[in-house]
N, C-alpha and C positions, 0 to 999 in steps of 0.2 A: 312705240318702241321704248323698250326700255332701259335707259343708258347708267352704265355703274362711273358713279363720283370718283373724281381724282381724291387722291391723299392731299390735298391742302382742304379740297371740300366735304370731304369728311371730316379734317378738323375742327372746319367750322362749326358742321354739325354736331359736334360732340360737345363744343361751349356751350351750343345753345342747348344742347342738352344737361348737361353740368348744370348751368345757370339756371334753367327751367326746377331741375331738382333740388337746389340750393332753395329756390325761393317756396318751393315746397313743403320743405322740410321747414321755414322758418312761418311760414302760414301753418301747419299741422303740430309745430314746439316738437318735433319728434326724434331732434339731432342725438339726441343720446343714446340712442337704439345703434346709430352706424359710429359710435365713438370705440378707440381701441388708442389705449395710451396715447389720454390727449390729444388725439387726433383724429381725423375722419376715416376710418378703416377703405383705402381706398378698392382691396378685394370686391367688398361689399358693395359699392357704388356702381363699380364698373358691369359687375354680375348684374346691377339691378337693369341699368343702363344699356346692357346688349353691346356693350365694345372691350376691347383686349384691356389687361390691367397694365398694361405698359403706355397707356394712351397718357394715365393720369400722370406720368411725367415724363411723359416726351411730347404731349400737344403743353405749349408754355401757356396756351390761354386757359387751360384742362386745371394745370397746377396750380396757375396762378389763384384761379379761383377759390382751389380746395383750401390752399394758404390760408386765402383772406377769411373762409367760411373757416378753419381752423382755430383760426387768433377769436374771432366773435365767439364760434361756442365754448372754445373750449379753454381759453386765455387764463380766466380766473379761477382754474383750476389749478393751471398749472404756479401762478403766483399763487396762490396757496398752498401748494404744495413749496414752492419754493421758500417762503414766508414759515413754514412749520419747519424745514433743513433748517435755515438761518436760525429758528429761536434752540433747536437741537444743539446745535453746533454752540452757541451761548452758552445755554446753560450746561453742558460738558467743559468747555474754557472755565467757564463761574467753580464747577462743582470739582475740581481741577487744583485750580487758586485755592477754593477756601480747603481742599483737603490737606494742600501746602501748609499752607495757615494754619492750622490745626497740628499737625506735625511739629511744626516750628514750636507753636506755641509746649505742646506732651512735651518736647526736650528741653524747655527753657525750667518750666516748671519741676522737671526730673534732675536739673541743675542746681534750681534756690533750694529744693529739698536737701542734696549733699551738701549744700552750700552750711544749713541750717543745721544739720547735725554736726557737721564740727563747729559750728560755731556753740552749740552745747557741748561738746566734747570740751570745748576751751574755756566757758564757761563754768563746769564742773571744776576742773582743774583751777582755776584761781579761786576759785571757795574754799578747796579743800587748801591751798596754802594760806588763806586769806585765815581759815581756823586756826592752822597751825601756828601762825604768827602771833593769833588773838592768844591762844592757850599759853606759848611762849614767855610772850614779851605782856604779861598780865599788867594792865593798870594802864597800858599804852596803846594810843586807838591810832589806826590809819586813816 
């Protein structure tokens, strides 16, 4: 006779089957085939597996697993991706500041330039009185 499992007993079986195909995947190195942004395309699993795609998160031993098998394959990916945002983000702040910096600097320098032509403006000017004195007041030096 052949009797159909209750719903807790088929989630059992669905760990053990989870679990069965987790350790598969890490005996065959093949996890990247079911990967989909960082994570285990659970779709894909469930189809392979012959159970509903709602098992993979609503049996908790189902998820659990996928989690863990998650964080293992797929972990240093995603720190690295997170790790390449963080130096993004850096060097936009960096390229930011020094473009300030640069700015500051074109205006300071566009400053001593006016600064420096009157100061030959003023220059000129006491020569040319500095002559007229000379031509003036002959035989007398300042």
């Amino acid at each position: 006779m052949n009797k159909r499992k209750s719903g807790p007993e088929l989630g059992v079986v669905n760990v053990k089957l989870v679990d069965a195909w987790i350790k598969e995947r890490n005996n065959r190195l093949d996890w990247l085939e079911y990967g989909h942004n960082n994570r285990i395309n659970r779709r894909a699993v469930a189809r392979e597996l012959g159970f509903a795609d709602s098992v993979c998160t609503q049996n908790h031993g189902v998820r659990a697993l996928l989690q863990a098998a998650d964080l293992l394959w797929f972990k240093s990916e995603v720190e690295d991706k997170v790790a390449h945002e963080a130096a993004r983000e850096r060097a936009q702040v960096r390229s930011s500041r020094v473009g300030h910096e640069n700015s500051d600097l074109i205006t300071r320098v566009a400053e001593l330039e006016a600064e420096n032509r009157q100061m030959r403006r003023e220059l000129n000017a006491v020569k040319k009185l500095q002559a007229i004195v000379e031509c003036d007041f002959a035989g007398f030096r300042l």
